[in-house]
Backbone as a printed PyTorch tensor [residue, N CA C, xyz], in Angstrom:
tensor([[[ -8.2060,   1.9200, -15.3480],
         [ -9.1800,   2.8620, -14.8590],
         [ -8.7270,   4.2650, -15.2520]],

        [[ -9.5060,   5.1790, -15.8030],
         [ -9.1460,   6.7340, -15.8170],
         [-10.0540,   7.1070, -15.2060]],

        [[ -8.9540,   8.6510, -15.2950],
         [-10.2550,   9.4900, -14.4720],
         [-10.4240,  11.2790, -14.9820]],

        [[-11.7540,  11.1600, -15.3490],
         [-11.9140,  12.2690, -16.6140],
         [-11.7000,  13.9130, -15.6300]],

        [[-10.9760,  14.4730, -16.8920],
         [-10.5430,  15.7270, -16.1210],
         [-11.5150,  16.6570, -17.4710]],

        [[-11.9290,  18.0270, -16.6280],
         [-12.6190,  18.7490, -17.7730],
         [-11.5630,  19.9930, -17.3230]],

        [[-11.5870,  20.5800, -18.5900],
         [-10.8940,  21.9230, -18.6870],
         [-10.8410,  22.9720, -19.8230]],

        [[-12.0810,  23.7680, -19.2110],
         [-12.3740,  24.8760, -20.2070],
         [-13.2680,  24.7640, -21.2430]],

        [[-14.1070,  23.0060, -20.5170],
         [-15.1140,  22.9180, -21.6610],
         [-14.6580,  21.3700, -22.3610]],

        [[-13.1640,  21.3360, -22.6960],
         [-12.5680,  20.0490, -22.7730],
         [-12.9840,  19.0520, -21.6040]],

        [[-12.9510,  17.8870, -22.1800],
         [-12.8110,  16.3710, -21.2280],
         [-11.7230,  15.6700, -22.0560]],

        [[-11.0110,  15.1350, -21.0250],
         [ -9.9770,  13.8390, -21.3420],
         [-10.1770,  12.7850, -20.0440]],

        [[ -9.9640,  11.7870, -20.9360],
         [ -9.9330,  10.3200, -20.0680],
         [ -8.6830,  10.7310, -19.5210]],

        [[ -8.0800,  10.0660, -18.3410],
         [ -6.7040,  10.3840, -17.9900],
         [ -6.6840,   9.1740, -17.2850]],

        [[ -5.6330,   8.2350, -17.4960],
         [ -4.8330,   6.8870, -16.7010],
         [ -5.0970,   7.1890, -15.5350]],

        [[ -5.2090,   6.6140, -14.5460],
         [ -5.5490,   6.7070, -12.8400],
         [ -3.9240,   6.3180, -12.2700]],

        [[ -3.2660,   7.4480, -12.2420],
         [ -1.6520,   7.0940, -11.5740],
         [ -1.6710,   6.3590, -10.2640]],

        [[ -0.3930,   5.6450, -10.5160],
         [  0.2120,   4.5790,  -9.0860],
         [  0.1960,   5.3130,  -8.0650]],

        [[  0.3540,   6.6010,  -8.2550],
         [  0.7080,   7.5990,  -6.9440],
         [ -1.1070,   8.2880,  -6.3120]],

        [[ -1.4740,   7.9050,  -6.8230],
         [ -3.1020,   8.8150,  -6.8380],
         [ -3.4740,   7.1760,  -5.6430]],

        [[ -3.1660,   6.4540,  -6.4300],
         [ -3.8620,   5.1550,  -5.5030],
         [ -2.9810,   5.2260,  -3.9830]],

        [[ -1.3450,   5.3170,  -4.4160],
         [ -0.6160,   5.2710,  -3.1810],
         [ -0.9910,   6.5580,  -2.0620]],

        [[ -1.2710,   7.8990,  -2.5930],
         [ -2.1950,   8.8460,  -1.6400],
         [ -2.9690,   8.5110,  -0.9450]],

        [[ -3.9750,   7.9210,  -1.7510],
         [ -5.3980,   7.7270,  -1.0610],
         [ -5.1660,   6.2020,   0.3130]],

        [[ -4.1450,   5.8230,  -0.1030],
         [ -3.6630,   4.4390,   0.8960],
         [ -3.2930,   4.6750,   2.2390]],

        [[ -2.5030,   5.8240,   1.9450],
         [ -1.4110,   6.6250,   2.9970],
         [ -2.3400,   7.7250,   3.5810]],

        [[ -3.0870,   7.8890,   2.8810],
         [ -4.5480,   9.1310,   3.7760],
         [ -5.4820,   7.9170,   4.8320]],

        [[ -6.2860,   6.7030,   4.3590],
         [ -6.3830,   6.2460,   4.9860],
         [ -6.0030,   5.5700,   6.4220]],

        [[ -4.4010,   5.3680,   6.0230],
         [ -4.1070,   5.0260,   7.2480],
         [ -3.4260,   5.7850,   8.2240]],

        [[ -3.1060,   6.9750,   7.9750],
         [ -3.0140,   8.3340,   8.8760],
         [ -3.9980,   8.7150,   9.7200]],

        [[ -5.2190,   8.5650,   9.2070],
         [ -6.3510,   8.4260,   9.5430],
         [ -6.5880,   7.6520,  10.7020]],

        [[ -6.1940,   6.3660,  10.3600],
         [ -6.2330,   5.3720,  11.5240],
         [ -5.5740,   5.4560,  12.7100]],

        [[ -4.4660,   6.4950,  12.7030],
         [ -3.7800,   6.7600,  13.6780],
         [ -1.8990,   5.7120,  13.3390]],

        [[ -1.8520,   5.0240,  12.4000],
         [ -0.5840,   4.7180,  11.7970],
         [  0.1760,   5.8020,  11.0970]],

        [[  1.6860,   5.2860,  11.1080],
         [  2.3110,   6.3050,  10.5210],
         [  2.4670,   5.3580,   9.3110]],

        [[  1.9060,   5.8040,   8.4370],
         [  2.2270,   5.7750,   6.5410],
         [  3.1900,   6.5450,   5.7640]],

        [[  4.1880,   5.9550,   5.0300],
         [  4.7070,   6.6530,   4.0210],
         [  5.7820,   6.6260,   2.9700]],

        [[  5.6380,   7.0440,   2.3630],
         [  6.0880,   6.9750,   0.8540],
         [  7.6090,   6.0430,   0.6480]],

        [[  7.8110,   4.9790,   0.6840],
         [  9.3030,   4.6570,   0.5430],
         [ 10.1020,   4.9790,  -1.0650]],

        [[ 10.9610,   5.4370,  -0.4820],
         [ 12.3570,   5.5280,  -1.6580],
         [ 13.3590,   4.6750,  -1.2390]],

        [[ 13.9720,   3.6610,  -2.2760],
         [ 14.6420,   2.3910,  -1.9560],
         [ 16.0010,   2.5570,  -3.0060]],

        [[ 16.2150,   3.4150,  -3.2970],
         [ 17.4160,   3.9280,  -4.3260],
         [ 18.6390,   2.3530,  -4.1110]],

        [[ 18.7620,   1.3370,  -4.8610],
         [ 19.5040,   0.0720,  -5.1990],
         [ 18.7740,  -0.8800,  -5.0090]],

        [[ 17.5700,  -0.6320,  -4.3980],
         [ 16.4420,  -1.9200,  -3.9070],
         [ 15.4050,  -1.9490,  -4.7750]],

        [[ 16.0040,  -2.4660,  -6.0390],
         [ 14.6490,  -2.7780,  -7.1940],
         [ 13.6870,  -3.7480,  -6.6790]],

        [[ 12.6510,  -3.5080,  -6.9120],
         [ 11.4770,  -4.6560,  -6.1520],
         [ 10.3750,  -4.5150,  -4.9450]],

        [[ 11.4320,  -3.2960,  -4.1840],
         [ 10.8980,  -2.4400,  -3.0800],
         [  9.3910,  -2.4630,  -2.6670]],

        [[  8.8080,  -2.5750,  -1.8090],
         [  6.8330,  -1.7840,  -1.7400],
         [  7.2350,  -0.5280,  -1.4590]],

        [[  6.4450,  -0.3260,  -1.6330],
         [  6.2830,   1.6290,  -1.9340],
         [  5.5230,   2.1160,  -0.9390]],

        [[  4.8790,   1.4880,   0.2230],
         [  4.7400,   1.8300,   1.1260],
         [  5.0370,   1.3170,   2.2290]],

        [[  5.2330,   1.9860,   3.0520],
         [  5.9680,   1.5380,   4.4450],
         [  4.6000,   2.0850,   5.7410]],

        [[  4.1380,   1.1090,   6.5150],
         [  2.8030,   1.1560,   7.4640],
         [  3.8620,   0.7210,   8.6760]],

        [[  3.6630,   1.3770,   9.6410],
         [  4.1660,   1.1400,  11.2470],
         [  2.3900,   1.5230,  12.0930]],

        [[  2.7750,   0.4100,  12.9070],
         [  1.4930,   1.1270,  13.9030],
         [  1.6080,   0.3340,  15.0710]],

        [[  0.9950,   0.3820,  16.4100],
         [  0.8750,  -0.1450,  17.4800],
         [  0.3020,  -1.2860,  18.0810]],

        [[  0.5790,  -2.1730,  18.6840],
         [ -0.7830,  -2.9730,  19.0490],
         [ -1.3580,  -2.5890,  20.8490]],

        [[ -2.4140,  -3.2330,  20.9180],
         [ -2.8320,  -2.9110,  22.2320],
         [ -1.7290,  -3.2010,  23.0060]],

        [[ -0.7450,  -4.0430,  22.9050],
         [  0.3410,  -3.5200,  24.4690],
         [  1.1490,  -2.4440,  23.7820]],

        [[  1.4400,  -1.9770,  22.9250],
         [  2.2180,  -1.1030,  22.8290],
         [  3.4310,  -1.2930,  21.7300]],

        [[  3.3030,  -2.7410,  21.5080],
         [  4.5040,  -3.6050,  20.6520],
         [  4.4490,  -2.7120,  18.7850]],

        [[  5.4830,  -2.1940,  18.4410],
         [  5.5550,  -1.3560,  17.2670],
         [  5.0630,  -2.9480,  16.0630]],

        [[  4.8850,  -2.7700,  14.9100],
         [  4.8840,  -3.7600,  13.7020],
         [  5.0060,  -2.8370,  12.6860]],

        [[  5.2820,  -3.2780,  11.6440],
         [  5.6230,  -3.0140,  10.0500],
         [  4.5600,  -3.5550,   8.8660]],

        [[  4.1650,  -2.9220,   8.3590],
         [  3.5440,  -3.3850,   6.5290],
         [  4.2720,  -2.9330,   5.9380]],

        [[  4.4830,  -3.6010,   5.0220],
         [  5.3370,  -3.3180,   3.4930],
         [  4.2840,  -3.2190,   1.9450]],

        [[  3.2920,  -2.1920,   1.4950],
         [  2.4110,  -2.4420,   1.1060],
         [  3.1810,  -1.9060,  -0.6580]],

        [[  3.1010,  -2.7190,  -1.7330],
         [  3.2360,  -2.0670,  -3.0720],
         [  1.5490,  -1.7320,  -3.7970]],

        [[  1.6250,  -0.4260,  -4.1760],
         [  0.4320,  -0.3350,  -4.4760],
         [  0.7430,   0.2580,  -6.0260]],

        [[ -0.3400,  -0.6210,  -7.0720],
         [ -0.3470,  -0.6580,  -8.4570],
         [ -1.7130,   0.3520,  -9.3550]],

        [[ -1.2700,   0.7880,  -9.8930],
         [ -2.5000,   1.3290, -11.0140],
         [ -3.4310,   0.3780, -10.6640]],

        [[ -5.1270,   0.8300, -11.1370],
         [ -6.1200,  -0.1900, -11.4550],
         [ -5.4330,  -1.4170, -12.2410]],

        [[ -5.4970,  -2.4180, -12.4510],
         [ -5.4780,  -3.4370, -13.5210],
         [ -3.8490,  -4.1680, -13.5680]],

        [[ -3.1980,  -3.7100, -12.8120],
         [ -1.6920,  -3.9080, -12.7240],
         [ -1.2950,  -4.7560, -11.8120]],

        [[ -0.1510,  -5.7520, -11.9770],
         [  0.0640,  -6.6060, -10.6910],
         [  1.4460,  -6.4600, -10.8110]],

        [[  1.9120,  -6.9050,  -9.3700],
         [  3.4340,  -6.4970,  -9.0860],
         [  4.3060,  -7.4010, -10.0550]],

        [[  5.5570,  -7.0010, -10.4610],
         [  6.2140,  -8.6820, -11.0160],
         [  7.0060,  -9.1450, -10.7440]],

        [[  7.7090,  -9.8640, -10.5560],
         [  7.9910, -11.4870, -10.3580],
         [  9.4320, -10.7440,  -9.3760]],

        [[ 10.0280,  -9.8720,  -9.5500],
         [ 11.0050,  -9.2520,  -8.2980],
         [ 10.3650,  -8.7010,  -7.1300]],

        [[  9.6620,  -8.2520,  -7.1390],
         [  8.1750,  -7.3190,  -6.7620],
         [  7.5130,  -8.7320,  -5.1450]],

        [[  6.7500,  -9.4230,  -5.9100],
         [  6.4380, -10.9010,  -5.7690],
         [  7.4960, -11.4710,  -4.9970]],

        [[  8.9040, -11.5020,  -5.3370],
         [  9.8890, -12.3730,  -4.7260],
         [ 10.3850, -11.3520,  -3.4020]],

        [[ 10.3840, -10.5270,  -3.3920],
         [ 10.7920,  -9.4630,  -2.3160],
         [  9.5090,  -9.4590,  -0.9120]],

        [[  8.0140,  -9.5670,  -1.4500],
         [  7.1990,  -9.7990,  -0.6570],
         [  7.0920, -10.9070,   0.2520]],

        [[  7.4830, -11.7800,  -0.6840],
         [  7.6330, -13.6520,  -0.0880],
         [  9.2400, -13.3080,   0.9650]],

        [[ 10.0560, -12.5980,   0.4560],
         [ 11.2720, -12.8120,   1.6350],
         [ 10.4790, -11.6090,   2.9110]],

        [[  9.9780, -10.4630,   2.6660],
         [  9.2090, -10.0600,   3.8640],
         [  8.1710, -10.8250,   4.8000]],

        [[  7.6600, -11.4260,   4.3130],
         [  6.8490, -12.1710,   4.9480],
         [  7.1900, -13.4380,   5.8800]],

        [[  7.9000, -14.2760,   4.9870],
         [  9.1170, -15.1700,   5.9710],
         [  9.4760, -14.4970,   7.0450]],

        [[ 10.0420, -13.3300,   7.2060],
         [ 10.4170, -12.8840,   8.3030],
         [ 10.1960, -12.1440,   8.8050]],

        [[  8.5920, -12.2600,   8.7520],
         [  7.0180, -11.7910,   9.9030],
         [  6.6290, -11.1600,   9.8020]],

        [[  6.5480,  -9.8940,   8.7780],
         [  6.2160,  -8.9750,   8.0660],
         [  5.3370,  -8.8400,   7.2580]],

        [[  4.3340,  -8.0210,   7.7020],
         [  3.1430,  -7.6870,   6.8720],
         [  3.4530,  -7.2580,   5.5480]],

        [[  3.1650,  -8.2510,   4.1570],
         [  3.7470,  -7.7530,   3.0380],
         [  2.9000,  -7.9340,   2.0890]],

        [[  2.2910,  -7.1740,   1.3230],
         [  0.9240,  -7.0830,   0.2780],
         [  0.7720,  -6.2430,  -1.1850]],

        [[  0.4110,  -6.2930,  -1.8820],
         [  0.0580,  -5.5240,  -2.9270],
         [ -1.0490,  -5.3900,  -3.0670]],

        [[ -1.8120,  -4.2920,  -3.5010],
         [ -3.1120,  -3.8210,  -4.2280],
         [ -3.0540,  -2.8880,  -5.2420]],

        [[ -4.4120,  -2.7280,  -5.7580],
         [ -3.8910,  -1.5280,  -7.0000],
         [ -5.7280,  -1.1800,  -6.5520]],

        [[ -5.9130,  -1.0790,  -5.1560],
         [ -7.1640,   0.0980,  -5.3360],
         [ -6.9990,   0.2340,  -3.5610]],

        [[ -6.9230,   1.6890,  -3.1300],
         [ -6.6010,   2.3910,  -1.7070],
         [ -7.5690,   1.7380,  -0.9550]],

        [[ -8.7310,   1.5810,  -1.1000],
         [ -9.6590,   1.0280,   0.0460],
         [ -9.8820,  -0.0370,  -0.1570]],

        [[ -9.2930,  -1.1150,  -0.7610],
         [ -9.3150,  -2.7440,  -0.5750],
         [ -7.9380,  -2.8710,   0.1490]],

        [[ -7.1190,  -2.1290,   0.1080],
         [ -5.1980,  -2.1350,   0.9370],
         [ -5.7910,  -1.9370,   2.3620]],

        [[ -6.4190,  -0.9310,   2.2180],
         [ -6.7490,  -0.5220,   4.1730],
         [ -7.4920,  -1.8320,   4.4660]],

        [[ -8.5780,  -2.3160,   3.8040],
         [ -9.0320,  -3.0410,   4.2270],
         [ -7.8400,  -4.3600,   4.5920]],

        [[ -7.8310,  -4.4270,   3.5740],
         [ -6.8530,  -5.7740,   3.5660],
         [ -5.9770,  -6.0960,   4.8730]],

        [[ -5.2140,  -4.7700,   5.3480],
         [ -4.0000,  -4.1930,   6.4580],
         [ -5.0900,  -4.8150,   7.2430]],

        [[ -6.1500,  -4.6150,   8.1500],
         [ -6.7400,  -5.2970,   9.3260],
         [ -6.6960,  -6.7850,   9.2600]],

        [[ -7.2290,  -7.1580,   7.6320],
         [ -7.2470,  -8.6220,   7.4380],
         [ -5.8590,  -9.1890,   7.9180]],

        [[ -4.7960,  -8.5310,   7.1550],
         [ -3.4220,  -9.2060,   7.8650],
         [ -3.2290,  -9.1920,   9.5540]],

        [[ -3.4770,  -8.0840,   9.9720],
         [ -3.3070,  -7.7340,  11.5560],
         [ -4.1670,  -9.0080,  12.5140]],

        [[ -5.1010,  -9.0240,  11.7440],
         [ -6.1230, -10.0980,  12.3100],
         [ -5.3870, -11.5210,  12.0110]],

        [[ -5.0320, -12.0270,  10.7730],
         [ -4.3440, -13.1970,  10.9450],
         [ -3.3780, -13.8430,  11.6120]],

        [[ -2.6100, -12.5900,  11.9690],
         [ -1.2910, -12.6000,  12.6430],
         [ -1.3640, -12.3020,  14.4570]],

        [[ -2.8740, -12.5050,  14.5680],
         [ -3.1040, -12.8320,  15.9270],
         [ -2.7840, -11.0570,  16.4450]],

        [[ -2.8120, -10.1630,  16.0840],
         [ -2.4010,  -8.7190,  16.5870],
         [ -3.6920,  -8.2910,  17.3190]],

        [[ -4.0070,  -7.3600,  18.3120],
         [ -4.8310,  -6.6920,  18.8660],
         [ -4.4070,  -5.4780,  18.5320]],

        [[ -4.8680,  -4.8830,  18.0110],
         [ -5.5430,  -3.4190,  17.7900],
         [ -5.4340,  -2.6970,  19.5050]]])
């Protein structure tokens, strides 16, 4: 996906950055009243790149571990293997590569996992 920038009369196509999608992820769910944000994992190749905390109706804290990809991009196979050990041990753990299918998605998990809002 790009996304055309004009300047001065110029247009360029421009790549749609990992970080433009990871913004718009982390705006959403600030929004929601979760705390979202940016992880740095400096020796932890494989990492998600976002880190979601939020509440449930009693009060009980939870975790998402969300990696979010360019349009057209999927996580790989360390990426993938790091999600599968989060999840084993109860942890909301996902990838997307577009901001408003992730938010969406985050309820879909909350909802599977029996959570009240």
């Amino acid at each position: 996906m790009y996304v055309v920038l004009v300047f001065e009369g110029q247009r360029w196509a421009v790549p749609l950055l990992e970080r433009v999608v990871q913004v718009g992820f982390i705006r959403k769910c600030r929004a929601q009243g979760w705390d979202a944000m940016k992880l740095e994992t400096p020796g932890r190749a494989g990492s998600a790149d976002v880190l979601v905390l939020f509440t449930d109706n009693r009060g009980l804290g939870h975790a998402a571990f969300v990696e979010m990809k360019r349009p057209g991009e999927v996580p790989g196979r360390l990426q993938a293997h790091r999600h599968e050990e989060l999840r084993r041990r109860g942890f909301i753990a996902f990838w997307s590569d577009n901001a408003g299918a992730a938010f969406e998605r985050m309820f879909h998990e909350i909802a599977s996992k029996g959570i009240v809002l």
